[in-house]
TORDRENTOR-318175 format. One line per 5 residues: number of its first residue (from 1); for each residue x, y, z of C-alpha. Coordinates in Angstrom, 2 decimals, m for minus. Layout:
! residues N
NUM> X,Y,Z | ...
***
This chain:
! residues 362
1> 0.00,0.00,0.00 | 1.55,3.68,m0.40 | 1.76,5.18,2.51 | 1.69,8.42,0.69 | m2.37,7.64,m0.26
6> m2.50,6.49,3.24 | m1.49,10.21,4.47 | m4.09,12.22,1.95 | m7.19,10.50,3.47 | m5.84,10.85,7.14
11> m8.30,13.48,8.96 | m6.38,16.78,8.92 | m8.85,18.01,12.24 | m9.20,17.15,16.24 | m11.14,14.04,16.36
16> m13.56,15.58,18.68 | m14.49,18.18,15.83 | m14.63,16.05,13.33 | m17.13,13.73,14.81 | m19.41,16.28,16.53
21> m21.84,18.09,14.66 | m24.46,20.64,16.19 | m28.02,20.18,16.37 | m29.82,21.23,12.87 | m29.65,24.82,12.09
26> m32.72,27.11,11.90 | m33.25,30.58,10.88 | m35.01,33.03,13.66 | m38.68,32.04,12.27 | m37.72,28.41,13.52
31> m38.23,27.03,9.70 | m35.07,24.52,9.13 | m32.68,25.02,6.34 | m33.31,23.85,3.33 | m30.54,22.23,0.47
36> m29.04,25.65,m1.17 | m29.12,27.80,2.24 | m32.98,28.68,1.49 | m35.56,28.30,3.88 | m38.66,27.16,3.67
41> m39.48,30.65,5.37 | m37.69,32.30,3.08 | m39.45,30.78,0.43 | m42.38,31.93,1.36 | m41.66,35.37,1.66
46> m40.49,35.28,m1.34 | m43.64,33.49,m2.81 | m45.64,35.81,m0.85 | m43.80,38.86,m2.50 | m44.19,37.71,m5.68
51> m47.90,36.92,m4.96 | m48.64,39.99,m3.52 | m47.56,42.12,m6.31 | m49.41,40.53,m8.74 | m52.57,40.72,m6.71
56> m51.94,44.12,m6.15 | m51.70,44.98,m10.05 | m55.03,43.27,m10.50 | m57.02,44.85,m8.04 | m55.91,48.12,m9.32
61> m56.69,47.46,m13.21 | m59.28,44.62,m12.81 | m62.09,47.29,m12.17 | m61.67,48.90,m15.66 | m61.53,45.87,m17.33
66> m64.57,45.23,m19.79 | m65.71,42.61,m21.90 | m66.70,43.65,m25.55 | m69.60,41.85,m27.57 | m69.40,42.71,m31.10
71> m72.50,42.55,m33.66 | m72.14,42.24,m36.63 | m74.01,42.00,m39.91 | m72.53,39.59,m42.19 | m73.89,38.27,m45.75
76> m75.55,34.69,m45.53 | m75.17,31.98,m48.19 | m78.59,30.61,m47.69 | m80.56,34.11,m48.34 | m80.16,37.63,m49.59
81> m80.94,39.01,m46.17 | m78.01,39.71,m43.94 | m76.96,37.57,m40.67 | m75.76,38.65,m37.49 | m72.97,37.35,m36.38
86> m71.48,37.61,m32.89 | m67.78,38.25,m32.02 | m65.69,40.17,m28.84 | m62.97,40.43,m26.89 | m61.23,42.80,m23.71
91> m60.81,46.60,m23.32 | m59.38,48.67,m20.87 | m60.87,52.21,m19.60 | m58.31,54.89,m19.93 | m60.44,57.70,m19.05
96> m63.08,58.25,m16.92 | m65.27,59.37,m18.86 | m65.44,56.63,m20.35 | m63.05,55.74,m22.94 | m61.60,52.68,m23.75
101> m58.77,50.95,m25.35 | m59.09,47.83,m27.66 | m57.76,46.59,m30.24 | m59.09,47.60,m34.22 | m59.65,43.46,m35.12
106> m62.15,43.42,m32.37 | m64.42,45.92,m32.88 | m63.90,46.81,m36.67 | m67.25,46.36,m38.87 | m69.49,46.29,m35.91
111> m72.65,47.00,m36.22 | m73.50,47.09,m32.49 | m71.15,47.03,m29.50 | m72.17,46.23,m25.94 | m70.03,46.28,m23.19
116> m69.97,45.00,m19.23 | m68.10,46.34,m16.81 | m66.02,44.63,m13.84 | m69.29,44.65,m12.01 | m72.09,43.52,m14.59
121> m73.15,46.65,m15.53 | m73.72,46.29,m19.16 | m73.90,49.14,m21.25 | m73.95,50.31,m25.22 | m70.73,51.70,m26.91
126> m69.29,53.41,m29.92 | m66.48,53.55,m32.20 | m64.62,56.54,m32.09 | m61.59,55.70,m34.16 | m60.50,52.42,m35.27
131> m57.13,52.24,m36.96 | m56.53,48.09,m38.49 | m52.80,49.03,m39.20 | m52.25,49.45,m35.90 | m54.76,47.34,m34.74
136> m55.85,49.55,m31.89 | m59.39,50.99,m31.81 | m61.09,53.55,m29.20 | m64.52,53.02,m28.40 | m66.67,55.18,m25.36
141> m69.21,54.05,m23.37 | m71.77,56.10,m21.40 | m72.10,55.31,m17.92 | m71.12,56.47,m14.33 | m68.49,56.03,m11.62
146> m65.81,54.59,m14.07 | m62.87,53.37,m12.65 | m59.90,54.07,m15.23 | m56.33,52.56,m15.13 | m53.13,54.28,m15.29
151> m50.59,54.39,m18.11 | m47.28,53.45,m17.75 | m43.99,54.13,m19.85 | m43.29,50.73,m22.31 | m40.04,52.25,m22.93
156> m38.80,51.69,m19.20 | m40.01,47.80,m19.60 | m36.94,45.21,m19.35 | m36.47,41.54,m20.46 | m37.05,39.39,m17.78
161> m39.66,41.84,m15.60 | m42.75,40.53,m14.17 | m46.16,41.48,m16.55 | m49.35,40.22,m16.30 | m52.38,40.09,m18.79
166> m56.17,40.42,m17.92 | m59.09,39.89,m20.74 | m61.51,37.82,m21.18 | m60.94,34.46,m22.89 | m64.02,32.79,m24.13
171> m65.72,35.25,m22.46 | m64.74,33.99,m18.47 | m64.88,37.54,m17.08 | m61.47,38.91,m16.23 | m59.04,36.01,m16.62
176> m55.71,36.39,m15.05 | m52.21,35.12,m16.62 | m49.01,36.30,m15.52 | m45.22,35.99,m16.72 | m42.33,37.97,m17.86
181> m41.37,40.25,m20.55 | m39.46,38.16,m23.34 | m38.47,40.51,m25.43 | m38.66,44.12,m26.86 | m38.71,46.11,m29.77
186> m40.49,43.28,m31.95 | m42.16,43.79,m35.43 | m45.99,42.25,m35.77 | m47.31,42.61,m39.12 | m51.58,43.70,m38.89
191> m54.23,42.29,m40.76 | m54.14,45.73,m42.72 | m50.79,44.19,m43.82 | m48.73,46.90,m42.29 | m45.50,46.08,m39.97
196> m46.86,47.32,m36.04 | m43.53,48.48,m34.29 | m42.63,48.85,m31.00 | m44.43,45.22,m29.98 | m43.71,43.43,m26.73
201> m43.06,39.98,m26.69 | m44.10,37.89,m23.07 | m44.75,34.48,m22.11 | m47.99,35.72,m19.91 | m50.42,33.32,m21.46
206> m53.25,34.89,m24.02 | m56.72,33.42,m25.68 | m59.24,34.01,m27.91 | m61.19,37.14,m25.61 | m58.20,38.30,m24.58
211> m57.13,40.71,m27.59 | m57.90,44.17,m26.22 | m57.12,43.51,m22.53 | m54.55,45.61,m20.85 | m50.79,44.06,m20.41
216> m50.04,45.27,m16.33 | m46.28,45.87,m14.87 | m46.55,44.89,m11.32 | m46.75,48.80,m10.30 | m50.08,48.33,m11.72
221> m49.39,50.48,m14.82 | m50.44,49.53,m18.18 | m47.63,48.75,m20.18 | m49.64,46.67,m23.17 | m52.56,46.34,m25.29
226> m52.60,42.24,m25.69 | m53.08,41.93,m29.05 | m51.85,38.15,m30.65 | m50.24,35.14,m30.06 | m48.62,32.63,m32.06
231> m51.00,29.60,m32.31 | m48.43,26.52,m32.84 | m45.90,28.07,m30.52 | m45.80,28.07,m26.65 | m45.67,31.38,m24.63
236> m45.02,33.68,m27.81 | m47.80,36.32,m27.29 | m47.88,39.82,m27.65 | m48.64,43.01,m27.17 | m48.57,46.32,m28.40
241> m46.66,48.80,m26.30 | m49.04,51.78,m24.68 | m46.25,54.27,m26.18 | m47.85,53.54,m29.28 | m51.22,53.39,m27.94
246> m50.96,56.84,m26.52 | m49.86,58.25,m29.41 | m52.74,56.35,m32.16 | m55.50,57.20,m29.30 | m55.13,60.78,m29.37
251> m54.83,60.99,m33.26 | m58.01,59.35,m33.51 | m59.63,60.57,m30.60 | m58.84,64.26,m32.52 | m59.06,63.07,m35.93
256> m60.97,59.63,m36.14 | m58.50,58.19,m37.93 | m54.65,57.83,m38.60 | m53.57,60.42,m41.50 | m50.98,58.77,m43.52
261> m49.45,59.29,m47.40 | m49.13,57.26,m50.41 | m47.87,57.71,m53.38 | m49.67,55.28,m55.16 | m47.51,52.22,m56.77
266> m48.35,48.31,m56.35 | m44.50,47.18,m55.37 | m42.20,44.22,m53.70 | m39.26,43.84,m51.82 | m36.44,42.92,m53.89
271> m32.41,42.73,m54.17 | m30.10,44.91,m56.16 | m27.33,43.97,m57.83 | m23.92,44.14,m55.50 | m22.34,46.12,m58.82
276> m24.80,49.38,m58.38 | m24.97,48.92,m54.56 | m21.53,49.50,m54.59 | m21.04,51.78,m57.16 | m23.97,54.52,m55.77
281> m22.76,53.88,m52.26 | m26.42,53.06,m51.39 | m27.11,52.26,m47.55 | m28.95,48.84,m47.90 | m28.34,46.12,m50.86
286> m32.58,46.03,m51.60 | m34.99,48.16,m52.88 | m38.86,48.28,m54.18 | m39.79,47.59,m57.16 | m42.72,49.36,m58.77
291> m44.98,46.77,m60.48 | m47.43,49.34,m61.17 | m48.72,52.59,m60.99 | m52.10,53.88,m60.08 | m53.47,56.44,m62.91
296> m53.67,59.49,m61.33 | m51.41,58.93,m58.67 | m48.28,61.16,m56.40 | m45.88,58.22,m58.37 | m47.91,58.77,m61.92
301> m46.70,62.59,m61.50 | m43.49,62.07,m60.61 | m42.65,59.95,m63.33 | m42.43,56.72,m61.94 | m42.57,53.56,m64.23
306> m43.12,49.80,m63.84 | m39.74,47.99,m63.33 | m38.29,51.55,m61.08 | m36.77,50.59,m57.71 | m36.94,52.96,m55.25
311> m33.72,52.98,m52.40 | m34.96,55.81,m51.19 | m37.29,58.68,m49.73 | m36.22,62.35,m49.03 | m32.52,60.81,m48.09
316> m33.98,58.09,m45.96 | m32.92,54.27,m47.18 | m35.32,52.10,m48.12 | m34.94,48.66,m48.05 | m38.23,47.48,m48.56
321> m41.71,48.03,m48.35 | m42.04,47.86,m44.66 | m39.95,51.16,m44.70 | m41.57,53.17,m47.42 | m44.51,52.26,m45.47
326> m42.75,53.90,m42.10 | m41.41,56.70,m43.95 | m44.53,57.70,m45.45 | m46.35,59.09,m42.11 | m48.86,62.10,m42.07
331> m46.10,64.43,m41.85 | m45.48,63.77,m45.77 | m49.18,64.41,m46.87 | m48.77,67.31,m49.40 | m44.94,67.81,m48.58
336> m42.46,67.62,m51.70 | m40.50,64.92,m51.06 | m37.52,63.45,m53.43 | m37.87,59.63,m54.23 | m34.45,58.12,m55.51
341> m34.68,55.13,m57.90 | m33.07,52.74,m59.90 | m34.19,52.91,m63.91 | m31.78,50.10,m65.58 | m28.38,50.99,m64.34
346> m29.38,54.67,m63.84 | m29.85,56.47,m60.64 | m32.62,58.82,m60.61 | m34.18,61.51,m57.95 | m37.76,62.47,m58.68
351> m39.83,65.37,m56.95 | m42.84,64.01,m55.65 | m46.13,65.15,m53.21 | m47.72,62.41,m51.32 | m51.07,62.53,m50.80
356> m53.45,61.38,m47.94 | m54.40,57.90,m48.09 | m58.37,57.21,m47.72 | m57.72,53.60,m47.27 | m54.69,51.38,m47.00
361> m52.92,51.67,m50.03 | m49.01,52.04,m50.42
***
């Protein structure tokens, strides 16, 4: 045997020491210690913490949530009269007079709205601006002693803090799911087909009812508008940030609607050639191309022409259609503007006035 392994499992400490141990130890409360240092004391503070800021966010929002039943009058296969169909989903009061926040898929085309309160008051409501590429919508209901939320800053939010979501899924009066903020700064594209910016990404659980319902930091400030979720994934639901919110709710509350330019062409993404990226110095290595032009059109005037790529808009790059659709806000309604293109191997600058769009074109 080598004495030398002998010597390196030899006890290095008093015998007495080594063979005494005290009794178990316990923190102050008298809970014993757990495996890690943590105590089961400890761990339910901690729970209790946890717990008691999320209960405190949902008292404080839970009053102005509402459930929204939408009417509305569809055609019918079977006859030439029209059917009603039914539809709904959350909102949030943000005023207290009676305003509230939803989102545009929820309450656009109805014919009648109804909504009840935290505390089964039900009550008629109205659209007062409704904007699909945003999908947010405002609607007001008349009725007293309102309880409204308050709005928070989604700009302060951080990955990894605690949010939770109220609505209504399937119509179970305000449903409570909580989680953490996944990510920020996301892109959602809107029924309208328009890229929404400025999206939060969370794992707090959302359901059919639940579009329109507020998204709550555990201050109790609404940081959200839940809006969508990603059907075949698990915890990839979002919402759209109430920076955004604030700023579509007061153009419609003032205007009805979101004012935005277009210029009129039917166009897709697409590449351009490395050679004339390179050689025009241009910012991004894809443009738009124009596959048509509307007669009559800001891009008719200007001179634009099937097969043109546009790179960019009053010095702004433009990489695809997502972007002329960001660069062409209501500040550019009736403002010359110079778009740059690509004709052939050619680069062109045209003067051109956008115009206010009456619908969704781009």
């Amino acid at each position: 045997m080598n004495p030398n392994l002998d010597r390196v499992h030899l006890p290095c400490m008093a015998p007495e020491r080594a063979l005494k141990f005290p009794a178990p130890l316990a923190d102050f409360s008298g809970g014993p210690i757990q495996p890690g240092g943590a105590t089961t004391a400890d761990n339910s503070v901690l729970l209790d913490a946890y717990s008691q800021a999320v209960v405190g966010a949902v008292e404080k929002v839970t009053p102005s949530v509402v459930n929204i039943e939408v009417h509305q009058s569809v055609p019918s296969r079977r006859s030439a009269e029209p059917v009603e169909r039914l539809g709904g989903g959350s909102g949030f009061i943000f005023t207290p007079d009676g305003l509230i926040l939803t989102n545009s898929h929820v309450v656009h085309g109805a014919s009648r709205i109804e909504v009840t309160l935290a505390d089964t008051r039900r009550y008629p409501a109205h659209t007062l601006g409704d904007d699909p590429a945003t999908d947010l919508a405002v609607i007001r209901v008349d009725a007293p002693n309102l309880s409204a939320v308050t709005l928070g800053d989604s700009q302060q939010l951080r990955v990894g803090q605690v949010v939770i979501a109220i609505g209504n899924p399937y119509g179970f009066q305000s449903t409570v799911t909580a989680g953490v903020v996944s990510a920020l700064g996301r892109s959602l594209r809107s029924y309208s087909g328009r890229l929404i910016d400025d999206v939060v990404q969370t794992d707090a659980s959302l359901n059919p009812g639940n579009s329109g319902g507020p998204l709550v930091a555990s201050d109790g400030r609404v940081v959200g508008v839940n809006t969508a979720t990603i059907l075949p994934a698990q915890g990839l639901c979002f919402a759209i940030g109430i920076n955004t919110a604030k700023f579509v709710a007061s153009r419609l509350l003032r205007d009805g609607r979101i004012r935005r330019s277009y210029i009129g062409v039917v166009a897709q993404t697409v590449p351009v050639h490395r050679r004339l990226v390179r050689f025009y110095d241009l910012a991004k290595e894809s443009g738009v191309v124009v596959l048509s032009v509307e007669p009559g059109s800001p891009a008719e005037k200007a001179g634009l022409r099937e097969g043109d790529v546009i790179v960019a808009l009053e010095g702004q790059p433009v990489a695809g259609v997502d972007d002329l659709h960001r660069l062409l806000t209501d500040a550019r309604v009736g403002v010359r503007s110079t778009v740059t293109v690509l004709r052939g191997t050619e680069k062109l600058d045209r003067p051109m006035i956008p115009e206010e769009s009456t619908e969704n074109p781009r």
